[in-house]
ChimeraX commands (.cxc) that place a marker at each C-alpha (Angstrom):
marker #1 position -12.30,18.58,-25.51 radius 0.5
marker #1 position -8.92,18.44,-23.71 radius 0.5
marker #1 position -8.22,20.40,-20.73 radius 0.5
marker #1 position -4.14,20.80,-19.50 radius 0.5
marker #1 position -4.75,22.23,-15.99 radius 0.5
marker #1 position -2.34,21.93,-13.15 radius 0.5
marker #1 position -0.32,24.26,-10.61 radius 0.5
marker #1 position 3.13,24.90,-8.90 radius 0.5
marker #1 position 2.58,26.28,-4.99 radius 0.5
marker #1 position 5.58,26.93,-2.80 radius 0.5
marker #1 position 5.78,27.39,0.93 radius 0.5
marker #1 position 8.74,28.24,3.36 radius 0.5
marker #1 position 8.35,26.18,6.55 radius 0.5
marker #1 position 10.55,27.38,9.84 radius 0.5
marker #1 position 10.01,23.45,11.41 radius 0.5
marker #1 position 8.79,20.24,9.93 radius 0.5
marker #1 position 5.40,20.63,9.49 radius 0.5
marker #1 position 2.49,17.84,9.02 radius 0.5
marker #1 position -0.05,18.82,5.40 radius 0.5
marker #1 position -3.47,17.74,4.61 radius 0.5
marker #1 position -3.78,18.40,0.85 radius 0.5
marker #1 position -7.25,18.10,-1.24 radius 0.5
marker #1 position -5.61,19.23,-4.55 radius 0.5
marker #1 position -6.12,16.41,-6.52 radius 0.5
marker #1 position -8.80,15.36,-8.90 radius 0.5
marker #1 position -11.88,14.07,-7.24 radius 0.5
marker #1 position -12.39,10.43,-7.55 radius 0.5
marker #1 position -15.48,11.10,-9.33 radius 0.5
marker #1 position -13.44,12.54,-12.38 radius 0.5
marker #1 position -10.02,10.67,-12.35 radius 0.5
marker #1 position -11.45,8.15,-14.82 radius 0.5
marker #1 position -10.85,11.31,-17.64 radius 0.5
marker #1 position -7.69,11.99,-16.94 radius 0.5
marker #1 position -6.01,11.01,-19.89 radius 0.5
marker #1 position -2.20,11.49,-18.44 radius 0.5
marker #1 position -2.68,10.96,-14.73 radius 0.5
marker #1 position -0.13,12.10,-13.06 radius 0.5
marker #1 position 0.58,12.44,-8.63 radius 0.5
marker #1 position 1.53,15.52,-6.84 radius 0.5
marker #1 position 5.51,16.33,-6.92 radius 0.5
marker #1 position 7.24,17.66,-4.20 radius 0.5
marker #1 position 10.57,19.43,-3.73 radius 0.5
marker #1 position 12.54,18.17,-1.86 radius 0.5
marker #1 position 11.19,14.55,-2.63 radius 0.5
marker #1 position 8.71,14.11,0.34 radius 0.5
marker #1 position 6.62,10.51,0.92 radius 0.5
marker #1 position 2.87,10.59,0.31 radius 0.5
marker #1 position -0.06,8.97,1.53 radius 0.5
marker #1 position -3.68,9.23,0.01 radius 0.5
marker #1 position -6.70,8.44,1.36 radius 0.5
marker #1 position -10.17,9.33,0.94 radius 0.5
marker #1 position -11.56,11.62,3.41 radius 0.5
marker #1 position -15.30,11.83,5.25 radius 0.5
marker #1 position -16.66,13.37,2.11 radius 0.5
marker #1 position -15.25,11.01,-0.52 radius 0.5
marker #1 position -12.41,13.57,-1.59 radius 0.5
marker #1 position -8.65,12.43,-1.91 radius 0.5
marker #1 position -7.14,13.73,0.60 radius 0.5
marker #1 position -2.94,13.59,0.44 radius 0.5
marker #1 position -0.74,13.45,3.75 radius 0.5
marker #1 position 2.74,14.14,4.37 radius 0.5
marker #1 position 5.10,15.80,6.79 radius 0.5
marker #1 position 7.29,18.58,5.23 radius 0.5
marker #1 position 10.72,19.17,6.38 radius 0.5
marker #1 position 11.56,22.93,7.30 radius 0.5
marker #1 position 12.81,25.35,4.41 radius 0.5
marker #1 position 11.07,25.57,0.96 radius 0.5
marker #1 position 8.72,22.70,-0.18 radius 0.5
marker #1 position 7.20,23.22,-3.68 radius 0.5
marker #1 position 4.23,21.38,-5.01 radius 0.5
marker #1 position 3.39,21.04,-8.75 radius 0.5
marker #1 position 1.08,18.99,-10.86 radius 0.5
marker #1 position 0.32,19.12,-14.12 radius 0.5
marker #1 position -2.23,16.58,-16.29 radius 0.5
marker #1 position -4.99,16.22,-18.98 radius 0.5
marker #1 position -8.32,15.83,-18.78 radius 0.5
marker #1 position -10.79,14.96,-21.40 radius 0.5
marker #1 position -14.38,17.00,-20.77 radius 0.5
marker #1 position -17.22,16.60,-22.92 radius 0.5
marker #1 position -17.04,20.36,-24.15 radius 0.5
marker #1 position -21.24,20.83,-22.69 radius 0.5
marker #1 position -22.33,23.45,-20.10 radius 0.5
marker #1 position -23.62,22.31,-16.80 radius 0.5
marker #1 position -26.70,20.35,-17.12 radius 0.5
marker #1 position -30.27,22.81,-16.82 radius 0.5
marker #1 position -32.94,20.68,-16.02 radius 0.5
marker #1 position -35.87,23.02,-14.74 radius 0.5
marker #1 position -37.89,20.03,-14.51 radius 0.5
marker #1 position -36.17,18.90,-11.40 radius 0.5
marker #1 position -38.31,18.84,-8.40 radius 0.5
marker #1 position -37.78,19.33,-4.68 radius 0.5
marker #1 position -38.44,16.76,-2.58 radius 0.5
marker #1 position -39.97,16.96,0.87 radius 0.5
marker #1 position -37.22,16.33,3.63 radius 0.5
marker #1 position -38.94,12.90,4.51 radius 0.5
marker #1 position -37.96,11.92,0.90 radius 0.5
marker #1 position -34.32,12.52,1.48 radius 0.5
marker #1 position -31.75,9.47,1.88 radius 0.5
marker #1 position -29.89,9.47,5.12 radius 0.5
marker #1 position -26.22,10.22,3.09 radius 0.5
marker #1 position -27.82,13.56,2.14 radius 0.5
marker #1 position -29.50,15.14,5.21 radius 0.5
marker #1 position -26.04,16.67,6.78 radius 0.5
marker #1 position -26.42,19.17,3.84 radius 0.5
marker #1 position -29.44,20.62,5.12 radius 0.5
marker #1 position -27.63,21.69,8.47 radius 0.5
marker #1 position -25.47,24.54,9.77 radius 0.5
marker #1 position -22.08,24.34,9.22 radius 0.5
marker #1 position -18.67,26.58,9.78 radius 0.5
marker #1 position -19.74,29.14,7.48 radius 0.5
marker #1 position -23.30,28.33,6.83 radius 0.5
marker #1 position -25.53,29.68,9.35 radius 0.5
marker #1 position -28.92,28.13,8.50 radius 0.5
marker #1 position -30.69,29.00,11.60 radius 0.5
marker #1 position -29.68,32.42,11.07 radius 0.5
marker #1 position -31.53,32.82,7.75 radius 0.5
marker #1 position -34.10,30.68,7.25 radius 0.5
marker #1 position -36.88,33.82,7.81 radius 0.5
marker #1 position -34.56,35.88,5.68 radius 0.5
marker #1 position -34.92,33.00,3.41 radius 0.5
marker #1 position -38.48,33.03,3.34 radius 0.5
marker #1 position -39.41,36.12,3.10 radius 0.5
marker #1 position -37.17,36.45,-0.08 radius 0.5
marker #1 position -37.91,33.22,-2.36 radius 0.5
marker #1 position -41.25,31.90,-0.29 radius 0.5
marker #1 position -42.92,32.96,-3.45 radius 0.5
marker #1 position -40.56,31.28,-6.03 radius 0.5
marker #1 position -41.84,27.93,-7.36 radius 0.5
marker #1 position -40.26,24.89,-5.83 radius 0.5
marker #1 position -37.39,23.02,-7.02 radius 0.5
marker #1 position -35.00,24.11,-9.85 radius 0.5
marker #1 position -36.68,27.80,-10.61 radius 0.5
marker #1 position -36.49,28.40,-6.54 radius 0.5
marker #1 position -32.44,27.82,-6.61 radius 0.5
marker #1 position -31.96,29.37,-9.90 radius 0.5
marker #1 position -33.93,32.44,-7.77 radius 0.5
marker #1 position -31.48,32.59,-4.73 radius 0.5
marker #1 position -28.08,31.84,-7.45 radius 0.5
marker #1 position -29.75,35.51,-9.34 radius 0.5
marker #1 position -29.98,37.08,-5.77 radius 0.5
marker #1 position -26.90,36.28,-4.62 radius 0.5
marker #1 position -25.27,37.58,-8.20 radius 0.5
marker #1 position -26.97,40.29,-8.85 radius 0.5
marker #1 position -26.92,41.73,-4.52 radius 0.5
marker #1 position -22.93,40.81,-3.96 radius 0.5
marker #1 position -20.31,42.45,-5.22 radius 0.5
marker #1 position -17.80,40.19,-6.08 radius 0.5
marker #1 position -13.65,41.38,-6.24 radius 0.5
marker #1 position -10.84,39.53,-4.65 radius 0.5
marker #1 position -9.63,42.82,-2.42 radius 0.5
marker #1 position -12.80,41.56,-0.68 radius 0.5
marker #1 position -11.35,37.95,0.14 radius 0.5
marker #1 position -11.34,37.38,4.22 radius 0.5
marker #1 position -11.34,33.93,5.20 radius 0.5
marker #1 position -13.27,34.35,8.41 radius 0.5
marker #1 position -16.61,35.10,6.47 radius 0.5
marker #1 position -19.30,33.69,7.11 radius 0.5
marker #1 position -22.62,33.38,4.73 radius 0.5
marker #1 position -24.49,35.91,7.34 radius 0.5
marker #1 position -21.41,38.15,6.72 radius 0.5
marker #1 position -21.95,38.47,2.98 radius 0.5
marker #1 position -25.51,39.05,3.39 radius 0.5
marker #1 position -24.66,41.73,5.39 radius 0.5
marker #1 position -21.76,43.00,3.64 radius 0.5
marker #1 position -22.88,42.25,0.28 radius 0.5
marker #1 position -19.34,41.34,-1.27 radius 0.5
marker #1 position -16.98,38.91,-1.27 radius 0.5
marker #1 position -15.43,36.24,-3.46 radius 0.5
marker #1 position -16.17,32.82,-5.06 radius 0.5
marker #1 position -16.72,30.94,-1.66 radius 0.5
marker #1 position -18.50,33.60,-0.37 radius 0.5
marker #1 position -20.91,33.54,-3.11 radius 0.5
marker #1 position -21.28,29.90,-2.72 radius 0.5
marker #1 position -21.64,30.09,1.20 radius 0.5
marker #1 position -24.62,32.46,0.80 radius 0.5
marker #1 position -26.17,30.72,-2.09 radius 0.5
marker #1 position -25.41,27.06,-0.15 radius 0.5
marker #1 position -27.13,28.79,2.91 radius 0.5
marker #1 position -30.32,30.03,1.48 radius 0.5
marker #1 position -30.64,26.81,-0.27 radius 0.5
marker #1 position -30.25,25.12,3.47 radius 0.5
marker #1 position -32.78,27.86,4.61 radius 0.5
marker #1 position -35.13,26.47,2.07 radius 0.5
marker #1 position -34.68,22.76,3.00 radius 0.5
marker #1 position -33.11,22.54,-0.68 radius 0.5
marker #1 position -29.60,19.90,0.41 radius 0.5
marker #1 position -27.02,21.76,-1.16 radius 0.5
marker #1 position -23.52,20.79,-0.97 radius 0.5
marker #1 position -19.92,23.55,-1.29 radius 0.5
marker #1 position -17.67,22.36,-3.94 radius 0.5
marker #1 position -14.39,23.66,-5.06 radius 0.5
marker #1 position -12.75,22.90,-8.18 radius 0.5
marker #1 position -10.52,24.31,-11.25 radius 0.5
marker #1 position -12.88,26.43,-13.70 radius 0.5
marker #1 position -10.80,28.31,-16.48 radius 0.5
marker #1 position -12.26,30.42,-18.76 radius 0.5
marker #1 position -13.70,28.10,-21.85 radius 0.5
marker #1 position -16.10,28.92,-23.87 radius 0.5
marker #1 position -16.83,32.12,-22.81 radius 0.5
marker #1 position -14.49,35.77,-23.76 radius 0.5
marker #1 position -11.26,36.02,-21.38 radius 0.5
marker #1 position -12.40,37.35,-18.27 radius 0.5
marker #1 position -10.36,40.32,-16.49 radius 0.5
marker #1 position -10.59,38.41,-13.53 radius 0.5
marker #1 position -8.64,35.64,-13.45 radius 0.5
marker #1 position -10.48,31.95,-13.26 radius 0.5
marker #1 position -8.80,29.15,-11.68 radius 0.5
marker #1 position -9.46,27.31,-8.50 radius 0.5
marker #1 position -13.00,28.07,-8.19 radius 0.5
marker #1 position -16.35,27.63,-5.75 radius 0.5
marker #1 position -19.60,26.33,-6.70 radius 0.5
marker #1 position -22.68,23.46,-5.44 radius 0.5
marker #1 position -24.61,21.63,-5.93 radius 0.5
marker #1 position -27.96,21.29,-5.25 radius 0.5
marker #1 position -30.48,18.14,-4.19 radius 0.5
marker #1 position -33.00,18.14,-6.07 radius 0.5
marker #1 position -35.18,15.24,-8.06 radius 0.5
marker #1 position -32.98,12.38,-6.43 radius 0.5
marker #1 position -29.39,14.10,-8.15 radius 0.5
marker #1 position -27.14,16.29,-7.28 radius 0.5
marker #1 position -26.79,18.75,-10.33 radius 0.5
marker #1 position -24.48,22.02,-10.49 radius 0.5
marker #1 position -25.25,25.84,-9.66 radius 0.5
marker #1 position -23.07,28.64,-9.58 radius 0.5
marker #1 position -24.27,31.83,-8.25 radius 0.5
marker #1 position -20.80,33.82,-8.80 radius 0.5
marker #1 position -21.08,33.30,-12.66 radius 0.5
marker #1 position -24.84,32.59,-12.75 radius 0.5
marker #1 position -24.79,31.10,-17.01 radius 0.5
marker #1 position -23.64,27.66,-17.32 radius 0.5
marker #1 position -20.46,27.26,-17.50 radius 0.5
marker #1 position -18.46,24.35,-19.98 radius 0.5
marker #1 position -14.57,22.44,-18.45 radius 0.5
marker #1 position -15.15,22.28,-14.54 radius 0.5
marker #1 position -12.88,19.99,-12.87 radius 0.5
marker #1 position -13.89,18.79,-9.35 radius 0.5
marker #1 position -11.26,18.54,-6.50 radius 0.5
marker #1 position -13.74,18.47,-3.54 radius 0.5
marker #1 position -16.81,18.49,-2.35 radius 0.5
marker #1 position -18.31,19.15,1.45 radius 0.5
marker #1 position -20.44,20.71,3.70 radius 0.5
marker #1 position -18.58,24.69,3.45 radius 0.5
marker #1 position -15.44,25.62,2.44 radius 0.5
marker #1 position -13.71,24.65,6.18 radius 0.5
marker #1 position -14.36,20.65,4.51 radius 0.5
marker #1 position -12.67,21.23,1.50 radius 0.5
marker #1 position -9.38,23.38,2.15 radius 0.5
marker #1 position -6.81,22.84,-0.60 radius 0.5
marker #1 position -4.28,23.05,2.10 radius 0.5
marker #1 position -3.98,22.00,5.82 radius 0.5
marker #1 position -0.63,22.77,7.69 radius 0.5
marker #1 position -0.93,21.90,11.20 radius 0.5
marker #1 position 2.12,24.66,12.01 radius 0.5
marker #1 position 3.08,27.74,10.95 radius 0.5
marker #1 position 3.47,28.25,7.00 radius 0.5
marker #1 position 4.88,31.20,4.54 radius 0.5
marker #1 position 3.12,31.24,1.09 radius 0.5
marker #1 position 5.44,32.18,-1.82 radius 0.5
marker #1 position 3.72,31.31,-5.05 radius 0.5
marker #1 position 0.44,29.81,-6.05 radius 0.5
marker #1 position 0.46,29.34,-10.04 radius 0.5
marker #1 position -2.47,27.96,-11.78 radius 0.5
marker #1 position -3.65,26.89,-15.06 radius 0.5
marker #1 position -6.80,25.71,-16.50 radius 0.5
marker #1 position -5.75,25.23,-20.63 radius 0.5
marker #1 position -8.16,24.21,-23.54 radius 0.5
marker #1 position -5.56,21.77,-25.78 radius 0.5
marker #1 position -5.92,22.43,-29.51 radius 0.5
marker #1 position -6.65,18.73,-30.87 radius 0.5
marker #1 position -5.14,19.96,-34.54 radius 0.5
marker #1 position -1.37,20.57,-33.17 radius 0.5
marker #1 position -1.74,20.01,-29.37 radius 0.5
marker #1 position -1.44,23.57,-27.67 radius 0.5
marker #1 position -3.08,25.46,-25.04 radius 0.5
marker #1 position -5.64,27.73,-26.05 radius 0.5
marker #1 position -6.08,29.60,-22.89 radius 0.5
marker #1 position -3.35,31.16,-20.13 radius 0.5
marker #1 position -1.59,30.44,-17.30 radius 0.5
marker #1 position -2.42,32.72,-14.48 radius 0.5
marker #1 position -0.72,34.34,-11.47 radius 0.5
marker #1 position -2.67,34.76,-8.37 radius 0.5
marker #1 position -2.75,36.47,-5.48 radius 0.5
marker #1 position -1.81,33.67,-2.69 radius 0.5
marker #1 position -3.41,35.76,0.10 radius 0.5
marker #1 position -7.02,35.32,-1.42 radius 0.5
marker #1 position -7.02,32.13,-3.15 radius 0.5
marker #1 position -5.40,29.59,-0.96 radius 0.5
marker #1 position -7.62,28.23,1.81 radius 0.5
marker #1 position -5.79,26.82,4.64 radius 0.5
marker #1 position -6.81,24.84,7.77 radius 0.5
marker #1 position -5.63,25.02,11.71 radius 0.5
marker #1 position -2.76,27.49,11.09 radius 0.5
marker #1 position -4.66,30.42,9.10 radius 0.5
marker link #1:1,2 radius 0.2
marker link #1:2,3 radius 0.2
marker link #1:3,4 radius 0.2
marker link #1:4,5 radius 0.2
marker link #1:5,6 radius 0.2
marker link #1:6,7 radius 0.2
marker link #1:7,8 radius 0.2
marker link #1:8,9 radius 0.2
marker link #1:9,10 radius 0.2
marker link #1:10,11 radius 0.2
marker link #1:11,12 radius 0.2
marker link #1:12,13 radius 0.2
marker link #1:13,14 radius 0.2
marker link #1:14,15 radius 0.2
marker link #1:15,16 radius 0.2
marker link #1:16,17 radius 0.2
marker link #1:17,18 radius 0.2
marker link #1:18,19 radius 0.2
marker link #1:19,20 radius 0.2
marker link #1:20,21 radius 0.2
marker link #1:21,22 radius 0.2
marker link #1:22,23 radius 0.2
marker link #1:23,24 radius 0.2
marker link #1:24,25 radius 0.2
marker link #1:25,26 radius 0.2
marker link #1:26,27 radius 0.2
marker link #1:27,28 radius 0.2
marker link #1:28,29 radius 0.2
marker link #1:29,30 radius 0.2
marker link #1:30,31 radius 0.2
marker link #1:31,32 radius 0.2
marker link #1:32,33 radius 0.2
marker link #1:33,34 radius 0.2
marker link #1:34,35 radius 0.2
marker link #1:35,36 radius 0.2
marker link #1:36,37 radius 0.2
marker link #1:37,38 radius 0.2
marker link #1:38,39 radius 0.2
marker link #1:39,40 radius 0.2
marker link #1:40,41 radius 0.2
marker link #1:41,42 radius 0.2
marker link #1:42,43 radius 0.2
marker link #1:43,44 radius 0.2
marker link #1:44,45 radius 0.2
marker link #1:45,46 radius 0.2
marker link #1:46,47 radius 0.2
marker link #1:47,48 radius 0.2
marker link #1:48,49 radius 0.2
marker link #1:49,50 radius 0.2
marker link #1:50,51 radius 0.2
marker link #1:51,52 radius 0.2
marker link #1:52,53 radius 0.2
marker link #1:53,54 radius 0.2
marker link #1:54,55 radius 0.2
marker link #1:55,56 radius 0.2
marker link #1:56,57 radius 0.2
marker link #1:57,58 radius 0.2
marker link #1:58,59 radius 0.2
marker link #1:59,60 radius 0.2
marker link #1:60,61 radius 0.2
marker link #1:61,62 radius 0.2
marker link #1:62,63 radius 0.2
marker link #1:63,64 radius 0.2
marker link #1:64,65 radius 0.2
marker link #1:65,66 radius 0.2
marker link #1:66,67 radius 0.2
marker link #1:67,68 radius 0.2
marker link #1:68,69 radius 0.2
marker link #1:69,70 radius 0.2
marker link #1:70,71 radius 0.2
marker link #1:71,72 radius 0.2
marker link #1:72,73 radius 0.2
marker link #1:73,74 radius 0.2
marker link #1:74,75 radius 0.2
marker link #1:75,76 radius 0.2
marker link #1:76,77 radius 0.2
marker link #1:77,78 radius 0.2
marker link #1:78,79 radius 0.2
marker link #1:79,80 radius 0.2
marker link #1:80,81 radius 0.2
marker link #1:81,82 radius 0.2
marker link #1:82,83 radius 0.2
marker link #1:83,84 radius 0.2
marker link #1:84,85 radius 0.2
marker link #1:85,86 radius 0.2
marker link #1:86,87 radius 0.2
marker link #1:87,88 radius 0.2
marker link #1:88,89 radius 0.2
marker link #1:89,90 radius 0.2
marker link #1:90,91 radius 0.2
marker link #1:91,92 radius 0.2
marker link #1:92,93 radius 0.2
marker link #1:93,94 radius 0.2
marker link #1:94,95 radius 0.2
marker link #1:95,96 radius 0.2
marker link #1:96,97 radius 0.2
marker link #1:97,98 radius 0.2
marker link #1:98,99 radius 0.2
marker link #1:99,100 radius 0.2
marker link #1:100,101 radius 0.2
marker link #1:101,102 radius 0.2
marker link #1:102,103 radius 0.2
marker link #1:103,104 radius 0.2
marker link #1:104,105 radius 0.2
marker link #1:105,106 radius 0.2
marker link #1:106,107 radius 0.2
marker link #1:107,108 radius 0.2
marker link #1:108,109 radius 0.2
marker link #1:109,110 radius 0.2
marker link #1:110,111 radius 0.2
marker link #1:111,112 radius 0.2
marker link #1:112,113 radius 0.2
marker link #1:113,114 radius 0.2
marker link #1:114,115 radius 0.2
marker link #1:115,116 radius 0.2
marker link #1:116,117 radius 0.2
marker link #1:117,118 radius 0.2
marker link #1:118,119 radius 0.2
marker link #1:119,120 radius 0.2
marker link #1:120,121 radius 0.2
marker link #1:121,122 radius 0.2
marker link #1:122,123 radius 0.2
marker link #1:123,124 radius 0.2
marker link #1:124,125 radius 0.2
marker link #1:125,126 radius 0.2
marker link #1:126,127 radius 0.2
marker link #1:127,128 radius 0.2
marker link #1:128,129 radius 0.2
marker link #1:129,130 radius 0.2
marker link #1:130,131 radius 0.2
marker link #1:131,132 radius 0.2
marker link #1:132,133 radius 0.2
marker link #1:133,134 radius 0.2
marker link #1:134,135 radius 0.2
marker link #1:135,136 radius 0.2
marker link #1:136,137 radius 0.2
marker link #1:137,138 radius 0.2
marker link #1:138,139 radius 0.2
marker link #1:139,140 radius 0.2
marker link #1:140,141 radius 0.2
marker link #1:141,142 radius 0.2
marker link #1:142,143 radius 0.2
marker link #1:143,144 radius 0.2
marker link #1:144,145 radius 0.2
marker link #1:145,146 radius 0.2
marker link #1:146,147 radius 0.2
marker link #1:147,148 radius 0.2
marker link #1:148,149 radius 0.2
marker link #1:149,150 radius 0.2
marker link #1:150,151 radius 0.2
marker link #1:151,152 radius 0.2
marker link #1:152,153 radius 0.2
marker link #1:153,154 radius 0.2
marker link #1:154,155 radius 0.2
marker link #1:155,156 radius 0.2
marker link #1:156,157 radius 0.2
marker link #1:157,158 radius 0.2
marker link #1:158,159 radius 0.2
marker link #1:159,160 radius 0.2
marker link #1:160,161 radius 0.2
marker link #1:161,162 radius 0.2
marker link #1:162,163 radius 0.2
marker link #1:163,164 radius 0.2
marker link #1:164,165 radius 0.2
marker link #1:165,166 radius 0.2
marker link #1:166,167 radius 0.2
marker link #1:167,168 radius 0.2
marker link #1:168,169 radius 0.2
marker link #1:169,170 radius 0.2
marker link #1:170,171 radius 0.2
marker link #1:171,172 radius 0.2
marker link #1:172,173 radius 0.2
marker link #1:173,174 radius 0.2
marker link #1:174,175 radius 0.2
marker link #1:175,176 radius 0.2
marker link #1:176,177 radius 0.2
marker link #1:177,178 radius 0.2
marker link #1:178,179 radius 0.2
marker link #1:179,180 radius 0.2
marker link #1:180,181 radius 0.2
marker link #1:181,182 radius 0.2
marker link #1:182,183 radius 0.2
marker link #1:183,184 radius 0.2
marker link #1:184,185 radius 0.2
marker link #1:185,186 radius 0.2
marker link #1:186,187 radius 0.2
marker link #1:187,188 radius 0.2
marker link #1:188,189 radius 0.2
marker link #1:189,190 radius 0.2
marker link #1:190,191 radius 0.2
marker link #1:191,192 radius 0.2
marker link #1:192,193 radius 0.2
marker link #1:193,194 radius 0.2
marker link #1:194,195 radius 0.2
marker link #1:195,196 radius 0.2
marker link #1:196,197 radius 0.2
marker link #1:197,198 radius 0.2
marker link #1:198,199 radius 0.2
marker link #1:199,200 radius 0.2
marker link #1:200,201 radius 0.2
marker link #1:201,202 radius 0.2
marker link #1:202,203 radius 0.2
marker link #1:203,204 radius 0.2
marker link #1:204,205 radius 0.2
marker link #1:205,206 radius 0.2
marker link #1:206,207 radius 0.2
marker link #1:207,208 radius 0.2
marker link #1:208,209 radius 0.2
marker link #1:209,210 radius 0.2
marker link #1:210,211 radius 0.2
marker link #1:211,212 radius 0.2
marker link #1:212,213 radius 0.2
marker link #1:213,214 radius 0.2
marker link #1:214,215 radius 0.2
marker link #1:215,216 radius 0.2
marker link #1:216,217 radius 0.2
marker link #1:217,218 radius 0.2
marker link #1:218,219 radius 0.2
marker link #1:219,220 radius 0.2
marker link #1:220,221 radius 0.2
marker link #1:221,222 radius 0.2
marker link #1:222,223 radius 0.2
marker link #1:223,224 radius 0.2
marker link #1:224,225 radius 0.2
marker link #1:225,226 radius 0.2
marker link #1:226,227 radius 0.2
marker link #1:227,228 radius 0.2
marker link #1:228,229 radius 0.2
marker link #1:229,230 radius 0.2
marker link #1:230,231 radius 0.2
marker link #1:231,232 radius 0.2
marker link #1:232,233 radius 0.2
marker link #1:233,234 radius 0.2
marker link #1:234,235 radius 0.2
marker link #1:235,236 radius 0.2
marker link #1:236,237 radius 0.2
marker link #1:237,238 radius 0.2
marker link #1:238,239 radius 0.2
marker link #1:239,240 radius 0.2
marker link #1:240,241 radius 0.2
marker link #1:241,242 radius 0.2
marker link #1:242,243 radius 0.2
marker link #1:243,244 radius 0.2
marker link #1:244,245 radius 0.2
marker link #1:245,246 radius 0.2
marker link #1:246,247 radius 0.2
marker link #1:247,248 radius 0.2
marker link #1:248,249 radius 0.2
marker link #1:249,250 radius 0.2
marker link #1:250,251 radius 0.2
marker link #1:251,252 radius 0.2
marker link #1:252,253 radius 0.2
marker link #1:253,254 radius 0.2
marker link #1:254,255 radius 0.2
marker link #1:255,256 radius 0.2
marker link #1:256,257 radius 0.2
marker link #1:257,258 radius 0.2
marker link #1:258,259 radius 0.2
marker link #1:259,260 radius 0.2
marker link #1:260,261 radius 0.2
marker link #1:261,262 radius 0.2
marker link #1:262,263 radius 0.2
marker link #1:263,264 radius 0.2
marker link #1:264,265 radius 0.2
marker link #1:265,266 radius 0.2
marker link #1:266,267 radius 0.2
marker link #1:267,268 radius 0.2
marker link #1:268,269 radius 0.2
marker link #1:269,270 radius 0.2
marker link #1:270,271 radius 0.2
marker link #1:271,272 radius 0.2
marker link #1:272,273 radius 0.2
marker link #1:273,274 radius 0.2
marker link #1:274,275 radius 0.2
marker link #1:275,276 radius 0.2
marker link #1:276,277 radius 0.2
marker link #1:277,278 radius 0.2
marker link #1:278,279 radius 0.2
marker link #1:279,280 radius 0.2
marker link #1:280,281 radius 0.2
marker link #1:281,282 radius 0.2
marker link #1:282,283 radius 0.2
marker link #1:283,284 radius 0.2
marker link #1:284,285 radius 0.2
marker link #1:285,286 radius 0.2
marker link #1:286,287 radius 0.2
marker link #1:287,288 radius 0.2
marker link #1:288,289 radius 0.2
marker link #1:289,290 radius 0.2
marker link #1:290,291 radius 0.2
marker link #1:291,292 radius 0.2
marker link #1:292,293 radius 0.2
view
């Protein structure tokens, strides 16, 4: 399977501003791409990569004032299955854990452990260790939130959505990523493109999307509580400990958001088309930003 996925964001900056961008493939996944192609800018603006804490690519730059507009636009080659069930896969005891994944066991910006590990308890104590006990909390968390994008605040925490009981795709994930915590289940916040293959169109549209990934059996392996079926073309951008590690944009001054297009296309092998949409989305709700939001 082919996937054509991409996007075209524009900003209007009153000063020159420095940018932290995770919006490119994760290096886990770049050996797909099949046209590989590097973030554009308008007006022409230098780039540095690097990778950052959490193995993402991270992209630098310092934007002049007025408009900038990012765009990229590539092809990925997926192997067409859903996300990998294995119900076999055990939890191990935290003494069993390697040192790398331990951090995701611990609070975090928008993952109050402490806060509900007897909520926690109390609701899966019962549920069978290991793969059946996260499947458990991704069913609570989809079936007890209510998930619309007039919900989206970018303040809330994973305490918050218990509480509230809506939100959207990161919230989800924070709760699920949480209770997992809660559980000493390492579970890890990952964000990522996620159109909608395989299944019927969905009224809401799918595009940058939250999920994670849980520890257990000596692999990480894919959950999504927002969806809760598994789901086929998933492209990773970034993975970290909440959603605060793996904002898609990081202006370090004051920013206006204009547009935020996205598309996540299957390509028709017989005469090379996209099969899916492009989508317009609400900037307000779907772009995360860092120190200036």
């Amino acid at each position: 399977m082919l996937i054509r996925f991409g996007y075209e964001i524009k900003f209007n900056l009153s000063a020159p501003t420095p940018m932290v961008l995770l919006l490119s493939p994760h290096p886990s996944v770049v050996g797909n791409l099949l046209s590989p192609e590097s973030i554009q800018t308008e007006p022409s603006i230098q780039l540095h990569t690097c990778i950052d804490t959490f193995g993402n690519e991270a992209t630098r730059l310092l934007a002049t004032a007025g408009e900038l507009r990012l765009f990229y636009n590539a092809v990925m080659q997926d192997s067409g299955q859903p996300d990998i069930v294995a119900r076999h896969a055990e939890q191990w005891t935290v003494d069993r854990l390697p040192d790398d994944v331990l951090p995701f066991l611990l609070d975090s910006r928008y993952c109050e452990v402490e806060l509900l590990i007897d909520i926690a308890w109390k609701l899966f104590g019962s549920t069978n260790p290991g793969w059946d006990r996260v499947q458990a909390i991704c069913e609570w968390v989809n079936v007890n939130v209510e998930f619309g994008y007039k919900y989206a605040r970018n303040t809330r925490t994973a305490l918050d959505v218990y509480n509230e009981r809506r939100g959207v795709c990161r919230d989800f994930t924070h709760l699920a990523v949480t209770l997992c915590r809660a559980m000493n289940i390492p579970a890890r916040y990952c964000n990522g493109y996620l159109g909608d293959i395989g299944i019927p169109p969905d009224p809401s549209p799918m595009d940058f999307n939250a999920w994670f990934e849980a520890y257990l059996g000596g692999q990480w392996y894919t959950f999504d509580a927002r969806h809760n079926i598994p789901r086929i073309g998933r492209i990773l951008v970034s993975r970290g400990r909440d959603a605060k590690d793996t904002a898609m944009t990081t202006s370090f001054g004051l920013h206006d958001l204009k547009q935020f297009t996205v598309w996540t296309d299957e390509v028709d092998y017989n005469n090379g088309t996209e099969m899916g949409m492009t989508v317009l989305t609400e900037p307000s709700t779907l772009v995360s930003s860092g120190s200036s939001r």
